[in-house]
N, C-alpha and C positions, 0 to 999 in steps of 0.2 A: 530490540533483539528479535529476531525470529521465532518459530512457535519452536518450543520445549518440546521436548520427549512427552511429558504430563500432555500437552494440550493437542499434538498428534493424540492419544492415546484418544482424547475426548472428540477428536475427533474422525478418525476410524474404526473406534473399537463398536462390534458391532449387534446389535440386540439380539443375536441368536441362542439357542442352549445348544452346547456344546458337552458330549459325552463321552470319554476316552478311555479305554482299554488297555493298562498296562503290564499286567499280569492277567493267565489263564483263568477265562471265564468269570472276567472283567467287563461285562457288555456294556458297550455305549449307547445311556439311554434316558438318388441320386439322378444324378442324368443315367445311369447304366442301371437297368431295369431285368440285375441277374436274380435269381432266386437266391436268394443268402441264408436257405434252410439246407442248401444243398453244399454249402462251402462248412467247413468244421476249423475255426480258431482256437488256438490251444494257446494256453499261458505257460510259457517256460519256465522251468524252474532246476536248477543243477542236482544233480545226486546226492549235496552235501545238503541243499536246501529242504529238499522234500526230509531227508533224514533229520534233519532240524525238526523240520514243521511234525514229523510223527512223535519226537519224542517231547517237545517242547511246547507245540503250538501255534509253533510260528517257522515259517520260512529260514528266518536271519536271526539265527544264533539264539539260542536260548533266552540269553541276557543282554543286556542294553545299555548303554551311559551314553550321554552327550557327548558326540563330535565320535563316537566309536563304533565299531563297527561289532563287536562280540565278547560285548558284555552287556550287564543286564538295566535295564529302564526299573531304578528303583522306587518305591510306591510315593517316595516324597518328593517326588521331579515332575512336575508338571508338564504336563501334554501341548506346550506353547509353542509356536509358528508360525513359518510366515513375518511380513509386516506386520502386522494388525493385532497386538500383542497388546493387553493377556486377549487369552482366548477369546472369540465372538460366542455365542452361542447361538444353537438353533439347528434345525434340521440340513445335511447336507449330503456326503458321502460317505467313502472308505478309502481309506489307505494306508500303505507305512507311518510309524509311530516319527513323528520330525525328529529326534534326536537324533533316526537313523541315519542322518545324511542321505535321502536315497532320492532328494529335489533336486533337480538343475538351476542354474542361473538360467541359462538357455538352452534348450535340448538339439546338443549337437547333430545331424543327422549328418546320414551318408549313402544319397539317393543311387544307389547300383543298380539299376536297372538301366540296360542300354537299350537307344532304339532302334532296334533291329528290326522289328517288325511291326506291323500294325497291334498286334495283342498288347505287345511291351511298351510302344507307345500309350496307348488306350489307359495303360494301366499307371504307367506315369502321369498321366494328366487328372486322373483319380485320387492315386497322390497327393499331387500338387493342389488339387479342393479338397479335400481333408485338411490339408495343413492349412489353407486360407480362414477353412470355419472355422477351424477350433482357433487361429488368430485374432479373428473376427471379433468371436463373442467372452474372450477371455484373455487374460494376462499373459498365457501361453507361447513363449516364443522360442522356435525354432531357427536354428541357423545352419547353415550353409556349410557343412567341413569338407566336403568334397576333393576342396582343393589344398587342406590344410596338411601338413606334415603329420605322421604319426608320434612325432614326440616335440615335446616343446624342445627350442632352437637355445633357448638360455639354460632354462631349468633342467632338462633331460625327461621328464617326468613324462609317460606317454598320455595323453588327452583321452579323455572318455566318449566314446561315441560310438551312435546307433547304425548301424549298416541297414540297409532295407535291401532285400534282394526280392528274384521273383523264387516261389519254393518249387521243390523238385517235386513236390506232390500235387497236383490242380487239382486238388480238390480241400487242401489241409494250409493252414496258417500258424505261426505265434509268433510271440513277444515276450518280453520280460518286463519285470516289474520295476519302475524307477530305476535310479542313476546306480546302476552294478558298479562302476571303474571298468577302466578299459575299455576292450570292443566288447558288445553286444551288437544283438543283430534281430529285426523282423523277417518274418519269411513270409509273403503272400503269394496265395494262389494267382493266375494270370487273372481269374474273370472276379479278383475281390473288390466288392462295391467301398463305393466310400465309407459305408456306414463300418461297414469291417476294417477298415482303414484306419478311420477316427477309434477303435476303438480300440487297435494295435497302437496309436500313438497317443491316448490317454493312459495305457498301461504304462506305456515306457513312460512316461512321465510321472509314474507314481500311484497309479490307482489300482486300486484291490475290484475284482468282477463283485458283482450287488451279491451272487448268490454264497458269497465265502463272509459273508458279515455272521459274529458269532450270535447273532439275535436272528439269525435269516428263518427258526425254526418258528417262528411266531406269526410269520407271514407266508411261508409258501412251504409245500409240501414237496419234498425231496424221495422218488426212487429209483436208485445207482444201478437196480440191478438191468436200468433201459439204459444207462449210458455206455457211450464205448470204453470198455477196460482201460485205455491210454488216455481217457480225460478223467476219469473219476477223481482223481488229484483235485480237479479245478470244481469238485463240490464239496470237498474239504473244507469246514470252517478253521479260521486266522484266531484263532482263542488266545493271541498273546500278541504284546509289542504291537499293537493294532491303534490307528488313529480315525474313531469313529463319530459322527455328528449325524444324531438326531435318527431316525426313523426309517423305516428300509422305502430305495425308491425305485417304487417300479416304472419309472421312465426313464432310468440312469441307460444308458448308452452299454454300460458294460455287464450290465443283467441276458442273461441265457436264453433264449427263446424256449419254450416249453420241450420240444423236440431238436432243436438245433444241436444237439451233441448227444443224441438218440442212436442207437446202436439195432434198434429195429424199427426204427419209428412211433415206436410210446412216446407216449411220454415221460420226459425225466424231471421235469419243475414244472409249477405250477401252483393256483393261487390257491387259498384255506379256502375261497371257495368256491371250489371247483372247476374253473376260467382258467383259459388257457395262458399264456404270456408270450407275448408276441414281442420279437425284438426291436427293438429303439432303432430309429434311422438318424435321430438329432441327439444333441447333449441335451438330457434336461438341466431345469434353474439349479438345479440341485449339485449336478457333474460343476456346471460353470462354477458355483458359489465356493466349490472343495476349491480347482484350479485356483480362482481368483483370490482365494485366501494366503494362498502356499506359495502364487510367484507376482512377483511383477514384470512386466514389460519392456523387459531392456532394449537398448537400440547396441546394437553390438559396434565396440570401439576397438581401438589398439591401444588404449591408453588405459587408466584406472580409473577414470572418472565413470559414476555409475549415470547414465543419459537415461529418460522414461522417455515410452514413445506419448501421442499427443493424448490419446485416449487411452485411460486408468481404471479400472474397478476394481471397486472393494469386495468384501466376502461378502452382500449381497446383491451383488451384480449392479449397482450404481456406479455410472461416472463420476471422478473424481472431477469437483469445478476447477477451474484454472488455477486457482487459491493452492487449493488444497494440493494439487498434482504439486505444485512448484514449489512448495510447503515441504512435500515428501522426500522430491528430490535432494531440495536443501537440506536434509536432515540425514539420510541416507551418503551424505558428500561430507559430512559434519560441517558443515557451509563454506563446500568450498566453490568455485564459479564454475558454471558451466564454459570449461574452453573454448566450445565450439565446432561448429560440423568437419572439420578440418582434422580429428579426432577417431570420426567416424571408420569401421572397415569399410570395406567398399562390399557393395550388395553383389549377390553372384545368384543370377536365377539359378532355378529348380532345370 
């Protein structure tokens, strides 16, 4: 017989500590050589959300249960997701609490930006290496909906996906946080480097910026009265329904530059001791080890069969051996056969 649920577990589960936040103040514990002090990224959030998050804590509804969307993450539900179950522990990111549904299988994209011009091009090909690294070095996959209907052909149900446009401000960006339902959308400046890119599409896939963790006052010093009035939201800590691992990391990709969303140029963050914080151009082990926990690697089909692509990692950035990959699969299929490539959607470039 193939390996068991038990002997997956012995063999994924991963030696990390893992520490989760499920009620308020619950802490868990390019080639393009633009200035990206001079571009301002903003995390979107709806008027229903921010009103959540003042009165609650959090962004998404007060309260929480599995598979729901507004109600509450009760203290005896455990913080578990992903593959890689029970929880790994050990140092890693921030994000939405898993029960909120707010993970993709694959994050649908929908690259709108035409190429009209050389900027628009330039900015598409940016893009399009954003989305390779973060493929690259994690479980992260992205697909193609460009060309897909807005509502499913059988079901009626309209499909969730991310629009990427270019924004009407050249100098301002955002994104939202994980799998909303429906359209959501990024907005990027013409001259946004990759590094601003990767960190538009690590948000939509679910991650919280380093400086909104509710433990963030331990490590860096926050004063709002330097940032611009329309981002002070995004120094807001996430004091509830929050899915946190391990220790704040200041090479996370989604951490603030000291000045980057400075309203005179102060500084707004910055470290306890006294060092400025300068923003991340790669994913740290850390970003990758959240992603690689929360998804795996689908190869996108028309069919149910769930396909992994060749390379796998687990929640600490190890390749999965052939073993194990084909292991998972079988298990994730409840063992059923791999059909075959015949299966497959068809690939549609960027």
């Amino acid at each position: 017989m193939r390996t068991t649920k038990v002997k997956l577990f012995q063999l994924f589960v991963l030696s990390l500590i893992v520490l989760s936040g499920c009620k308020k103040d619950n802490i868990a514990g390019g080639d393009d050589q633009q200035d990206a002090a001079k571009l301002n990224y903003e995390l979107k959030y709806s008027e229903q959300q921010l009103k959540n998050w003042k009165e609650t804590g959090s962004p998404f509804l007060e309260t929480q249960q599995k598979n729901a969307l507004n109600t509450k993450i009760e203290a005896h539900i455990p913080s578990q997701g992903g593959v890689f179950e029970p929880i790994p522990v050990g140092t890693k990111a921030y994000g939405p609490h898993p029960y909120q549904n707010r993970y993709w299988s694959m994050v649908r994209l929908k690259l709108a930006i035409p190429n009209i011009s050389t900027p628009n091009s330039q900015l598409r090909s940016r893009v399009v290496q954003a989305i390779n690294e973060i493929q690259a070095n994690t479980n992260v996959r992205f697909y193609n909906a460009f060309n897909d209907p807005v509502t499913d052909p059988t079901w009626g149900f309209t499909y969730p996906n991310v629009h990427i446009h270019v924004s009407t401000d050249a100098k301002r960006g955002s994104s939202f946080i994980g799998l909303q339902g429906g359209e959501q959308y990024i907005y990027l400046p013409i001259t946004a480097t990759k590094e601003f890119i990767m960190r538009a599409l690590v948000n939509a896939a679910g991650m919280y910026n380093e400086q909104q963790r509710n433990d963030r006052d331990t490590y860096v010093n926050i004063n709002t009265a330097n940032v611009d009035p329309v981002n002070r939201y995004q120094f807001d800590k996430i004091t509830s329904n929050f899915y946190s691992m391990g220790s704040f990391d200041f090479n996370s990709i989604t951490l603030a530059g000291s000045t980057e969303l400075s309203n005179n140029g102060q500084r707004s963050i910055w470290k306890k001791d006294n060092t400025d914080i300068v923003a991340n151009t790669t994913l740290s082990d850390l970003d990758r080890g959240f992603l690689n926990y929360f998804y795996l690697p689908y190869i996108a089909r028309t069919d149910t069969y769930r396909e992994l692509a060749t390379t796998v990692y687990d929640g600490n950035n190890n390749i999965l051996t052939t073993q194990q990959r084909a292991d998972l699969e079988y298990y994730i299929n409840n063992g059923a056969s791999n059909p075959g490539t015949s299966g497959r959607s068809p690939i549609v470039p960027w």
